[in-house]
CHARMM-style PDB file with segment names, atoms N, HN, CA, C and O in Angstrom:
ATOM      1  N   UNK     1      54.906  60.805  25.747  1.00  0.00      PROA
ATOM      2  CA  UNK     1      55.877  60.006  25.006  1.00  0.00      PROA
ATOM      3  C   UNK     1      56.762  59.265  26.003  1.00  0.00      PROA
ATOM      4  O   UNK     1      57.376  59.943  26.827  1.00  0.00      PROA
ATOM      5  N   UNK     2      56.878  58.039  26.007  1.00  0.00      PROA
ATOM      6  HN  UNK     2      56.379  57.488  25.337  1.00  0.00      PROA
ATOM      7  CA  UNK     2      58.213  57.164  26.606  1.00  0.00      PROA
ATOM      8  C   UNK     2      58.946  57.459  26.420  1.00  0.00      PROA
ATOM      9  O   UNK     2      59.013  57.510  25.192  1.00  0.00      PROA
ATOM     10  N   UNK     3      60.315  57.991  27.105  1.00  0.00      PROA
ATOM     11  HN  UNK     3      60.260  57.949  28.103  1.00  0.00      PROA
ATOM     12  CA  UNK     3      61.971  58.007  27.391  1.00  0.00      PROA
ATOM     13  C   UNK     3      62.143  56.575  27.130  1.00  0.00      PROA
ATOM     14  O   UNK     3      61.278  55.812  27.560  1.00  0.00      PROA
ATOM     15  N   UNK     4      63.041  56.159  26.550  1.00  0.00      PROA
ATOM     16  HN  UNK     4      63.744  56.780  26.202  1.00  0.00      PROA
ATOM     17  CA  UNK     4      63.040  55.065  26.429  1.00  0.00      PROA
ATOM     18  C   UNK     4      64.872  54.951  26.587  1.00  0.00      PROA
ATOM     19  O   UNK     4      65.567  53.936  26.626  1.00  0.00      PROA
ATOM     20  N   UNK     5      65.289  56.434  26.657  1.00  0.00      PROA
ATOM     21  HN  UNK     5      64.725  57.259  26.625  1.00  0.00      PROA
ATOM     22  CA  UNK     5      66.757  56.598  26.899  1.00  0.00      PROA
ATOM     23  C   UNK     5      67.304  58.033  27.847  1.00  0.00      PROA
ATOM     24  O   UNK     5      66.602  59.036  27.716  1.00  0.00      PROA
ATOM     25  N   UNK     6      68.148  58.101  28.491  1.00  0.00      PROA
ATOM     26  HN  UNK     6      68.718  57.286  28.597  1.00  0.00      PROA
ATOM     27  CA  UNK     6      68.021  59.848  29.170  1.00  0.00      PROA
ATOM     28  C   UNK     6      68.573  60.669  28.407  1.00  0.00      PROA
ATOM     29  O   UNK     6      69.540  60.221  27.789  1.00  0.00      PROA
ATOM     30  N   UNK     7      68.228  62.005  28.180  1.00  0.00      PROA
ATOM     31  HN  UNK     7      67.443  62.369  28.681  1.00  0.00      PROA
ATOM     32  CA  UNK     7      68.987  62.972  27.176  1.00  0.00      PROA
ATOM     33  C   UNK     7      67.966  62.940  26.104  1.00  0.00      PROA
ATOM     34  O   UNK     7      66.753  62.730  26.069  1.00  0.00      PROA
ATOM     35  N   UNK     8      68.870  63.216  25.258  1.00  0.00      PROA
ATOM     36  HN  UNK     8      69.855  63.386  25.286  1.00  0.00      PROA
ATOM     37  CA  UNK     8      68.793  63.160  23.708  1.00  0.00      PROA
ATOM     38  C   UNK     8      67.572  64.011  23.428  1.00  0.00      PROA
ATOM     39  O   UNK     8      67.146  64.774  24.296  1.00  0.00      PROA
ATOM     40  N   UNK     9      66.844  63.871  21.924  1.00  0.00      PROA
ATOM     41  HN  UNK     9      67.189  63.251  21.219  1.00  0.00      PROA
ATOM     42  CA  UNK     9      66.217  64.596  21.379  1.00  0.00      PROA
ATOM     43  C   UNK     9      64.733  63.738  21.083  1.00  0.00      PROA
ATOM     44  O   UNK     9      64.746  62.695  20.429  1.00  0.00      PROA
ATOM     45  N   UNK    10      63.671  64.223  21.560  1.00  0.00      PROA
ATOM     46  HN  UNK    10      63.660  65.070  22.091  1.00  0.00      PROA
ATOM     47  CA  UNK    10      62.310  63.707  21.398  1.00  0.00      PROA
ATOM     48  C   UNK    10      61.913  64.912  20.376  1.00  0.00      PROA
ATOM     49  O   UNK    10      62.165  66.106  20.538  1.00  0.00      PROA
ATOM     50  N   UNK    11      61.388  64.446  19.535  1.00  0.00      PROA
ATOM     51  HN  UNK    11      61.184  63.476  19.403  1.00  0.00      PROA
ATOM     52  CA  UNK    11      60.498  65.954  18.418  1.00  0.00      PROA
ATOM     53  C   UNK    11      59.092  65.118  18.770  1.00  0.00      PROA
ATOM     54  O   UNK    11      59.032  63.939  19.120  1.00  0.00      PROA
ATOM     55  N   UNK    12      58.149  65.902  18.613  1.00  0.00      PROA
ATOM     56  HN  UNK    12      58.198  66.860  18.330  1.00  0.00      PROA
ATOM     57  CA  UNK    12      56.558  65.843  18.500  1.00  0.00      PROA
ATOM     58  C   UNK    12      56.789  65.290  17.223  1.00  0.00      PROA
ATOM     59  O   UNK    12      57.615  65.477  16.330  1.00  0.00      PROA
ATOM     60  N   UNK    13      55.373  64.216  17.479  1.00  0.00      PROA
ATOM     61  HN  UNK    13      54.701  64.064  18.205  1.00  0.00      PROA
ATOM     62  CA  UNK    13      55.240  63.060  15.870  1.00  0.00      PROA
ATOM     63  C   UNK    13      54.677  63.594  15.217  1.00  0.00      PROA
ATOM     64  O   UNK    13      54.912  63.290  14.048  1.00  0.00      PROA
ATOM     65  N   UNK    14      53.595  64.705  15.414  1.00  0.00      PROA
ATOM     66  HN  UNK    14      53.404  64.953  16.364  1.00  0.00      PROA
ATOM     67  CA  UNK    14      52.834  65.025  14.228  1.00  0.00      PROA
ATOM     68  C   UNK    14      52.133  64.132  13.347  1.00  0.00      PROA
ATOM     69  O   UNK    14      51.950  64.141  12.130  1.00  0.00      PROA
ATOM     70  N   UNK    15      51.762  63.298  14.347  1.00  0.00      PROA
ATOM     71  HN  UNK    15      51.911  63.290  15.336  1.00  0.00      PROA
ATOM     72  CA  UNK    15      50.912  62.195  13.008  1.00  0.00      PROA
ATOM     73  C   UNK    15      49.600  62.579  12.676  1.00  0.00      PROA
ATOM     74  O   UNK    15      49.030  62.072  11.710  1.00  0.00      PROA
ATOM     75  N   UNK    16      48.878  63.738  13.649  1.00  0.00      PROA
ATOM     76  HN  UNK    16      49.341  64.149  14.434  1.00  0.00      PROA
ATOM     77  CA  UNK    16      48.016  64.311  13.292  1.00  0.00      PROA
ATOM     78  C   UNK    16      47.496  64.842  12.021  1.00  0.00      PROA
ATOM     79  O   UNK    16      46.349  65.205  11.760  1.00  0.00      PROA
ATOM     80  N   UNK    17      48.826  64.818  11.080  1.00  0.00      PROA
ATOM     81  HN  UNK    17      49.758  64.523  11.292  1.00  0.00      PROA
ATOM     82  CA  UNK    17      48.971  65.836   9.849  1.00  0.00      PROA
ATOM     83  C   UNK    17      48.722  64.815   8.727  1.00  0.00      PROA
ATOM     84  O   UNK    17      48.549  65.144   7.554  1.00  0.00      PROA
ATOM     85  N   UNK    18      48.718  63.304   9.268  1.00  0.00      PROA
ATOM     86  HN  UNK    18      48.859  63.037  10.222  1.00  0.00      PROA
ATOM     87  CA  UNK    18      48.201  62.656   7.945  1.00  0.00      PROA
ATOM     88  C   UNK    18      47.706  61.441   8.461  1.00  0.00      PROA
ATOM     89  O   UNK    18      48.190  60.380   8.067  1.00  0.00      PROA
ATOM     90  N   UNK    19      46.746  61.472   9.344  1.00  0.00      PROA
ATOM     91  HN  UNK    19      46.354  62.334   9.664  1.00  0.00      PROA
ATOM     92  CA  UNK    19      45.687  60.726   9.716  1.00  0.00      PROA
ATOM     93  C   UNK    19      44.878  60.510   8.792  1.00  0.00      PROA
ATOM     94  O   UNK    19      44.605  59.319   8.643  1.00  0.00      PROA
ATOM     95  N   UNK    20      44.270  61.389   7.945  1.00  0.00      PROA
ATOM     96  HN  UNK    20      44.492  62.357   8.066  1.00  0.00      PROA
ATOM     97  CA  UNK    20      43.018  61.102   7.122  1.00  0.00      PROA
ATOM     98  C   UNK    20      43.431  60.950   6.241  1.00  0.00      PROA
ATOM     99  O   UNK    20      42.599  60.918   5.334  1.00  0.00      PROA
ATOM    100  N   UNK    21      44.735  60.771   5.857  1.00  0.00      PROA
ATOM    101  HN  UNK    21      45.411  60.796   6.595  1.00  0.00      PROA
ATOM    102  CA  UNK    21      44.989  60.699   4.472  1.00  0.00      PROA
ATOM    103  C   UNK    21      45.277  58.515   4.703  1.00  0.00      PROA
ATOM    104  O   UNK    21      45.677  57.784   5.610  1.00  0.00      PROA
ATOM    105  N   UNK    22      44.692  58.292   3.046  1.00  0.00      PROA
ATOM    106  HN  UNK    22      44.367  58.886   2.310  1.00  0.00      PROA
ATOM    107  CA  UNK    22      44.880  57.106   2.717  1.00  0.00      PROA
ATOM    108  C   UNK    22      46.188  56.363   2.254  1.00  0.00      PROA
ATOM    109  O   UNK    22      47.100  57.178   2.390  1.00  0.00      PROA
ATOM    110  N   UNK    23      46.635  55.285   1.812  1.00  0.00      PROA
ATOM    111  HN  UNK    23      45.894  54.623   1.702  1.00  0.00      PROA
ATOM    112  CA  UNK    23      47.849  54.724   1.430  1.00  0.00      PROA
ATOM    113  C   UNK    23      48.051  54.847   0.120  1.00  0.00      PROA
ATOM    114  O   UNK    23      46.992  55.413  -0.154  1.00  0.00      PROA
ATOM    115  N   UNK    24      48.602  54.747  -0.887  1.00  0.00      PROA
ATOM    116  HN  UNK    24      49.462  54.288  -0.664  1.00  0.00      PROA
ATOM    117  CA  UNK    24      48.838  54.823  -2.189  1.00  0.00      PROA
ATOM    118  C   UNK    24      49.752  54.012  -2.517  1.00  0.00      PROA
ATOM    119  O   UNK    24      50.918  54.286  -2.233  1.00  0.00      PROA
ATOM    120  N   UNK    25      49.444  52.893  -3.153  1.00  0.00      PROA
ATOM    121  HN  UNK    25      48.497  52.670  -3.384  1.00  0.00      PROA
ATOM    122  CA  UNK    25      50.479  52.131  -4.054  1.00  0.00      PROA
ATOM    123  C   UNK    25      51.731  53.093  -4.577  1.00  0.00      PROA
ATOM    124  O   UNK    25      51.607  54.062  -5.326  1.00  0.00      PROA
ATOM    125  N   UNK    26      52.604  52.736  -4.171  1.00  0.00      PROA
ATOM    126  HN  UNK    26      52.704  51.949  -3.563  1.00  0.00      PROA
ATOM    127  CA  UNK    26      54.241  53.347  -5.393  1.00  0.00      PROA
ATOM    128  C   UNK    26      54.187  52.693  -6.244  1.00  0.00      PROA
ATOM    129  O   UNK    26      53.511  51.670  -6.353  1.00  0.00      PROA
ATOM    130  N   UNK    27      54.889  53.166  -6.997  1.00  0.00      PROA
ATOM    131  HN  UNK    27      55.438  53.997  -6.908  1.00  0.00      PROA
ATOM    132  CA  UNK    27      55.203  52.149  -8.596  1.00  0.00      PROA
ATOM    133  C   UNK    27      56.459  51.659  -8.216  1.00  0.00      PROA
ATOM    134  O   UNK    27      57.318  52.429  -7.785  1.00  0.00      PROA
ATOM    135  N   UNK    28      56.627  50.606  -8.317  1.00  0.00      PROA
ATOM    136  HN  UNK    28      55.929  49.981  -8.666  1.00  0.00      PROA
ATOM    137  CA  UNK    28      57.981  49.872  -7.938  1.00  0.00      PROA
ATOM    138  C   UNK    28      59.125  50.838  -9.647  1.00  0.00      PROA
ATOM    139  O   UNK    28      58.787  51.205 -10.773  1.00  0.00      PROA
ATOM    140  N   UNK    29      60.301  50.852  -8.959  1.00  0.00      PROA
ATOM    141  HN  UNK    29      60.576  50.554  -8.045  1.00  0.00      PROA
ATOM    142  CA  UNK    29      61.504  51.321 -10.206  1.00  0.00      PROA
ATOM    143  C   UNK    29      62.012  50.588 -10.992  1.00  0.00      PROA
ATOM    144  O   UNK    29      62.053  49.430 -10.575  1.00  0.00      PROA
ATOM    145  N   UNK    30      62.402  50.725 -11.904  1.00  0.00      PROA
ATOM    146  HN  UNK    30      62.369  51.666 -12.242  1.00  0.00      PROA
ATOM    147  CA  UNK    30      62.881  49.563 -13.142  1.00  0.00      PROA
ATOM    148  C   UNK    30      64.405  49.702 -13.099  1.00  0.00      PROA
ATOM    149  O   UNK    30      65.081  49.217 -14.006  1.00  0.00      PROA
ATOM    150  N   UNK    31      65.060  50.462 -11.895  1.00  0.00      PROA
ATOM    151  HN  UNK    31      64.511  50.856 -11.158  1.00  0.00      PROA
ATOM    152  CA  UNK    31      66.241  49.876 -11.090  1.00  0.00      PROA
ATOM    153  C   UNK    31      66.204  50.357 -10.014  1.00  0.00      PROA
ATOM    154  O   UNK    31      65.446  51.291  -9.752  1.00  0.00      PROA
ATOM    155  N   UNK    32      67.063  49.791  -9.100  1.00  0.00      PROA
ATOM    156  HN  UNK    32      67.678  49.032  -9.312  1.00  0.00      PROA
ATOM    157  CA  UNK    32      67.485  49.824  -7.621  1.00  0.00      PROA
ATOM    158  C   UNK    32      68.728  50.027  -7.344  1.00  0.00      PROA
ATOM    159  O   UNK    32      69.281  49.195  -8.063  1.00  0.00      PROA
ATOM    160  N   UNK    33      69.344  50.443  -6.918  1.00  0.00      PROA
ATOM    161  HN  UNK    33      68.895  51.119  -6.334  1.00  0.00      PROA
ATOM    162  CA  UNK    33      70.219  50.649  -6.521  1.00  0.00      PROA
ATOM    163  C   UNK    33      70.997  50.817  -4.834  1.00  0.00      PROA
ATOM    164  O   UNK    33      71.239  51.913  -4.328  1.00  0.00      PROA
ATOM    165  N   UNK    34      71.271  49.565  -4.214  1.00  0.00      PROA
ATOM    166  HN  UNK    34      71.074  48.675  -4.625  1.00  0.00      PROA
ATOM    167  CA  UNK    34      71.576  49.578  -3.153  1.00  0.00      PROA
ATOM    168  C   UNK    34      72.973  49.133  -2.684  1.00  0.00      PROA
ATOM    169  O   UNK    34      73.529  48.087  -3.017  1.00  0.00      PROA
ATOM    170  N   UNK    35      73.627  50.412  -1.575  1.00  0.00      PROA
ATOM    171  HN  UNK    35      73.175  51.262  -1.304  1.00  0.00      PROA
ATOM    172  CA  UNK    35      74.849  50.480  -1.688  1.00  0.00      PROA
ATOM    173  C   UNK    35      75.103  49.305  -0.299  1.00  0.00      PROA
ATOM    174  O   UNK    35      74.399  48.850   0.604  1.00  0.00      PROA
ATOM    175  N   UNK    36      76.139  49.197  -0.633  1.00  0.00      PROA
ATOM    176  HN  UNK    36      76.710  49.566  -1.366  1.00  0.00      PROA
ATOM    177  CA  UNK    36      76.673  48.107   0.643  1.00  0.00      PROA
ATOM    178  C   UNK    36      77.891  48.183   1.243  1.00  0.00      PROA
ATOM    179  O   UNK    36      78.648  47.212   1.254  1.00  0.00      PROA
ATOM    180  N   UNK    37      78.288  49.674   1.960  1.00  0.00      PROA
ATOM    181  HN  UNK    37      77.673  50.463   1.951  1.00  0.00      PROA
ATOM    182  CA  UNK    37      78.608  50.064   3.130  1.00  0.00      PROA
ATOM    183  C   UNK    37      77.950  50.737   4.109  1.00  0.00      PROA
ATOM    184  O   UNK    37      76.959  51.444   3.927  1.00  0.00      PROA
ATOM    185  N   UNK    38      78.392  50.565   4.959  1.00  0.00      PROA
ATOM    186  HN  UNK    38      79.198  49.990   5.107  1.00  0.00      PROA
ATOM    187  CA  UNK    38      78.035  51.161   6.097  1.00  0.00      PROA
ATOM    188  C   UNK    38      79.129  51.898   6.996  1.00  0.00      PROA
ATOM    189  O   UNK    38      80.343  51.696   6.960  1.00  0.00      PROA
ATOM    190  N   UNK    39      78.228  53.071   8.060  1.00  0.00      PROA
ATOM    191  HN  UNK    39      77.242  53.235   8.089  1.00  0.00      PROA
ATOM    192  CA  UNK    39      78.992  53.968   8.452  1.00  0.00      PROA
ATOM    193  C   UNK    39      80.186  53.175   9.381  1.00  0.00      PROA
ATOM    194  O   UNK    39      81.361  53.528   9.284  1.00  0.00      PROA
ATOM    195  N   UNK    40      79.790  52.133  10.237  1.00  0.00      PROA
ATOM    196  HN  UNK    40      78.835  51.847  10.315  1.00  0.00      PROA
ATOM    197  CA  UNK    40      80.551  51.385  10.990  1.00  0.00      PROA
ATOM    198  C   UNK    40      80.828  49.806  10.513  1.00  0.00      PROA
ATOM    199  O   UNK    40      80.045  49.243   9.747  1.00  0.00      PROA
ATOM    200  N   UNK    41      81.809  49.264  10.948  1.00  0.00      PROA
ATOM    201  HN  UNK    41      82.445  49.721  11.571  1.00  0.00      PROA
ATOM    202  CA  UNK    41      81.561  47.981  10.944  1.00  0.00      PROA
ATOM    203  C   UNK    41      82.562  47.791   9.489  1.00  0.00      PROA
ATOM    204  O   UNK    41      83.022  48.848   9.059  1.00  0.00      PROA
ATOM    205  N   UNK    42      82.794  46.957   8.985  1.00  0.00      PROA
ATOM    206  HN  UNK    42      82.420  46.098   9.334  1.00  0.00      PROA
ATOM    207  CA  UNK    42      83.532  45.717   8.201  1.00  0.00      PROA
ATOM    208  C   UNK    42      82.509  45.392   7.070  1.00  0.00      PROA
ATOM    209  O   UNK    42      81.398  44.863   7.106  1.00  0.00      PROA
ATOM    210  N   UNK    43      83.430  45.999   5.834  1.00  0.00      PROA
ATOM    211  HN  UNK    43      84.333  46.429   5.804  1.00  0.00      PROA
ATOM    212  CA  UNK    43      82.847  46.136   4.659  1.00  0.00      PROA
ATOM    213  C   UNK    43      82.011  45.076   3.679  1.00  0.00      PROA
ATOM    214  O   UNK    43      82.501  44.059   3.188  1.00  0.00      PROA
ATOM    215  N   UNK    44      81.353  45.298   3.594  1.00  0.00      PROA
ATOM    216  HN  UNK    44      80.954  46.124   3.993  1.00  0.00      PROA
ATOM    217  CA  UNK    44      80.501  43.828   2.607  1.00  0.00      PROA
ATOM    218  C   UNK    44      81.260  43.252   1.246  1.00  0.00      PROA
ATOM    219  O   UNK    44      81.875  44.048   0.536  1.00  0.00      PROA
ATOM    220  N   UNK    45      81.194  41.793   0.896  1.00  0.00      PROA
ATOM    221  HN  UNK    45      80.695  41.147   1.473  1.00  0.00      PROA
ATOM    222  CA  UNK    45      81.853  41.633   0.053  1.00  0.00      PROA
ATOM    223  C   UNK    45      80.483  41.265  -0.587  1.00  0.00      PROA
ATOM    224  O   UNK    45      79.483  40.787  -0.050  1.00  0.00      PROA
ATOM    225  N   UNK    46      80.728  41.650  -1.994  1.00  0.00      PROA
ATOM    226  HN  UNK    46      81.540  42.039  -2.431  1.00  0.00      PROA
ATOM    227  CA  UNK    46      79.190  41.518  -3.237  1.00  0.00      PROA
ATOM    228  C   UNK    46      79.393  39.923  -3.646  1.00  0.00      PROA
ATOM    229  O   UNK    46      80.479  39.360  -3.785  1.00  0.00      PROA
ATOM    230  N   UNK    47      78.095  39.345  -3.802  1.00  0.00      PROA
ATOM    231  HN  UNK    47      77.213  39.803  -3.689  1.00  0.00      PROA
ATOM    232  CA  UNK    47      78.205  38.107  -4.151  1.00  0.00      PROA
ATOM    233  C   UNK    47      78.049  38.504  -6.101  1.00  0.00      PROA
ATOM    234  O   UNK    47      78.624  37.839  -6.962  1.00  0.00      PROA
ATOM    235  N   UNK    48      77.006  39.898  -6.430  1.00  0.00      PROA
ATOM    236  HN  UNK    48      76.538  40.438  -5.731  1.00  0.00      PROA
ATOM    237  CA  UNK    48      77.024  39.838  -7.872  1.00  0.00      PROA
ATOM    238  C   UNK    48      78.047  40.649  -8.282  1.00  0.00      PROA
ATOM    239  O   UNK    48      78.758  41.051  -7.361  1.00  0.00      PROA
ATOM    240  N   UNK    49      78.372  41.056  -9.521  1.00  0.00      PROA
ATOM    241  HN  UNK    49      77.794  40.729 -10.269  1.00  0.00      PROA
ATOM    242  CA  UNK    49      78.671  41.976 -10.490  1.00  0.00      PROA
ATOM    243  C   UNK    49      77.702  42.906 -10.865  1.00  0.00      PROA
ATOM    244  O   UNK    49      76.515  42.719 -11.133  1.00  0.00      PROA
ATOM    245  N   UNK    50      78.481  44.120 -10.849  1.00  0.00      PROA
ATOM    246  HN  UNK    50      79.445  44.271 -10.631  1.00  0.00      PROA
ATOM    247  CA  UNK    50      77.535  45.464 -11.058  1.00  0.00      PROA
ATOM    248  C   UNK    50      76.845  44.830 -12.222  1.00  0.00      PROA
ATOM    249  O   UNK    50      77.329  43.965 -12.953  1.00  0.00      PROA
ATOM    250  N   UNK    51      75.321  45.515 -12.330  1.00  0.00      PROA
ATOM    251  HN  UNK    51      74.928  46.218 -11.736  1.00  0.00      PROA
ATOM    252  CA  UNK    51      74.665  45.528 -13.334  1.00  0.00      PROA
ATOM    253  C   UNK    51      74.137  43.770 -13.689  1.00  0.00      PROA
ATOM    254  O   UNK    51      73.714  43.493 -14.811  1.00  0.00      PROA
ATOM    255  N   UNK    52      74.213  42.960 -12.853  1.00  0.00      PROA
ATOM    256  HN  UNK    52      74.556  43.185 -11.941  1.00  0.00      PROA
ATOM    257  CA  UNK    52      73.466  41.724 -12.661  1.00  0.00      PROA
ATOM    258  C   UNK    52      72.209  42.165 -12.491  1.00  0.00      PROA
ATOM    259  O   UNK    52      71.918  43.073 -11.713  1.00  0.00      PROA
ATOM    260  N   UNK    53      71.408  41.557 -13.198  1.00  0.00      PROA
ATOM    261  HN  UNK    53      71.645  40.819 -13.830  1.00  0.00      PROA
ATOM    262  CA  UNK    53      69.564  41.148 -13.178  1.00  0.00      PROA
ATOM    263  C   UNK    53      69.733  40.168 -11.727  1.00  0.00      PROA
ATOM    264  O   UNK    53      70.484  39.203 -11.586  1.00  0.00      PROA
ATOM    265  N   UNK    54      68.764  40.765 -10.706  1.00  0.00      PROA
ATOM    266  HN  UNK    54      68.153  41.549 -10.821  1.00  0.00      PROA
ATOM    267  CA  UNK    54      68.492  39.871  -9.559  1.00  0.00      PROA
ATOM    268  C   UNK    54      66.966  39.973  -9.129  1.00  0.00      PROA
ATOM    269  O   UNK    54      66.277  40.992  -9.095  1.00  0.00      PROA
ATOM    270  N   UNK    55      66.590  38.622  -8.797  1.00  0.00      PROA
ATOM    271  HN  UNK    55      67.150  37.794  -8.825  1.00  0.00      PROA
ATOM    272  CA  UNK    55      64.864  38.905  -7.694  1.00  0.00      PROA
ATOM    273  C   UNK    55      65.128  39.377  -6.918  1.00  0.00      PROA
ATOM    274  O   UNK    55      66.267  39.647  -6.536  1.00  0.00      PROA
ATOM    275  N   UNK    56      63.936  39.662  -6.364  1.00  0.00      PROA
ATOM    276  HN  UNK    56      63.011  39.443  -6.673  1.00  0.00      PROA
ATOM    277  CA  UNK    56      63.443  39.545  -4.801  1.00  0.00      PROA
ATOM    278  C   UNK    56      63.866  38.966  -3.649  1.00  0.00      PROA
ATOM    279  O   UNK    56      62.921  38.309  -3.213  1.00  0.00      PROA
ATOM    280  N   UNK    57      65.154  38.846  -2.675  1.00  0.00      PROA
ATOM    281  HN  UNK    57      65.922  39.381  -3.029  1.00  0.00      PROA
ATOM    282  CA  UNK    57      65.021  37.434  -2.249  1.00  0.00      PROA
ATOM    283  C   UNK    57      66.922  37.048  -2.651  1.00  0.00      PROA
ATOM    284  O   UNK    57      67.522  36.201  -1.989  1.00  0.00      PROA
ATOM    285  N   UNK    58      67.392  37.581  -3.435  1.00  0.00      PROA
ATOM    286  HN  UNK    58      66.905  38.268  -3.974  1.00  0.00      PROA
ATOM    287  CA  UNK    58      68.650  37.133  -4.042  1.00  0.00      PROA
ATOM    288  C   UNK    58      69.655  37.707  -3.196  1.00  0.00      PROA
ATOM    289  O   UNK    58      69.655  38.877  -2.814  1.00  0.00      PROA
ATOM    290  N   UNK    59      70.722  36.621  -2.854  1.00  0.00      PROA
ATOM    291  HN  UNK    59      70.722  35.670  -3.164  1.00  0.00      PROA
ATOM    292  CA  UNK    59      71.539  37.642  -2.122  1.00  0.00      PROA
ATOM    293  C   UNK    59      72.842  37.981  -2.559  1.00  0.00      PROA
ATOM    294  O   UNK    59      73.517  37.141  -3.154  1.00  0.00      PROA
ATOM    295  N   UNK    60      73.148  38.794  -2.395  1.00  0.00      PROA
ATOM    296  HN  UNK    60      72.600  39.476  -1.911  1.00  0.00      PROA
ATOM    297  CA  UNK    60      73.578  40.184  -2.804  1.00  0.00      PROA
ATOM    298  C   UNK    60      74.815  40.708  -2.665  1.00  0.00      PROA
ATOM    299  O   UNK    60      75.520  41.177  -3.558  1.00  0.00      PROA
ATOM    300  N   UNK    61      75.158  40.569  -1.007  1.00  0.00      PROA
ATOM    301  HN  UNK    61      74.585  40.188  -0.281  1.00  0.00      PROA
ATOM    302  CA  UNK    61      76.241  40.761  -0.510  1.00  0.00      PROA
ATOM    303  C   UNK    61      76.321  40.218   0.915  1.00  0.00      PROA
ATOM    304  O   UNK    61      75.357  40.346   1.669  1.00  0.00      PROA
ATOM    305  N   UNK    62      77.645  39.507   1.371  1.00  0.00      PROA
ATOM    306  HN  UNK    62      78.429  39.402   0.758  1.00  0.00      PROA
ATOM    307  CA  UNK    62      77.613  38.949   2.707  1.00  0.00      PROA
ATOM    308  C   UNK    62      79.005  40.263   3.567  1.00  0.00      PROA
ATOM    309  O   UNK    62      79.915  41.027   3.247  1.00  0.00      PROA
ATOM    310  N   UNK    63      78.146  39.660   4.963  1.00  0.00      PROA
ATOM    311  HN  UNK    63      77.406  39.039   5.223  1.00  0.00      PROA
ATOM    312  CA  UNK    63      79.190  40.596   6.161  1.00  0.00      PROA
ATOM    313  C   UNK    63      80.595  39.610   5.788  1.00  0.00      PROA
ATOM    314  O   UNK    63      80.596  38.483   5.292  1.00  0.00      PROA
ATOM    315  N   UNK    64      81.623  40.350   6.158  1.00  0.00      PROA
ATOM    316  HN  UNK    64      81.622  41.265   6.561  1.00  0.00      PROA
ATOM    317  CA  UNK    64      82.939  39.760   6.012  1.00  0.00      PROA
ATOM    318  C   UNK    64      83.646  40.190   7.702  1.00  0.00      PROA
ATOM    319  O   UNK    64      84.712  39.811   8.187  1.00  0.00      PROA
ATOM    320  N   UNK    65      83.206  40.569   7.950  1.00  0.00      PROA
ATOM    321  HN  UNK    65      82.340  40.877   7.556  1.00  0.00      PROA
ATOM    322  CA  UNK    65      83.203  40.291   9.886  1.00  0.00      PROA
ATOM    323  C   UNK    65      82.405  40.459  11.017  1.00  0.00      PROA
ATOM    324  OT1 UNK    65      82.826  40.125  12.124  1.00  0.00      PROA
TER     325      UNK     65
END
């Protein structure tokens, strides 16, 4: 595995454990729900109102610093 930093914590990937397994479509949800803070940084201001119908693609909320 690459260090790619000094210290810290490397775990074994274990990708061994689902190599043979195939992909499976999800069923997309008939809501979403995505929050818009974050642990650091300058809070988002929402461009919608809770409970707005939005696409794919719509935006949502902008950085305010």
């Amino acid at each position: 595995m690459k260090h790619t930093f000094q210290r810290g914590i490397h775990p074994e990937e274990k990708k061994e454990l689902t190599s043979n397994c195939s992909f499976e479509a999800m069923p997309t949800g008939s809501k979403v729900y995505i929050p818009l803070t974050q642990h650091i940084g300058a809070p988002t201001t929402p461009c919608v109102d809770v409970g707005t119908r939005v696409k794919a693609g719509t935006l949502i909320g902008k950085a305010s610093g």
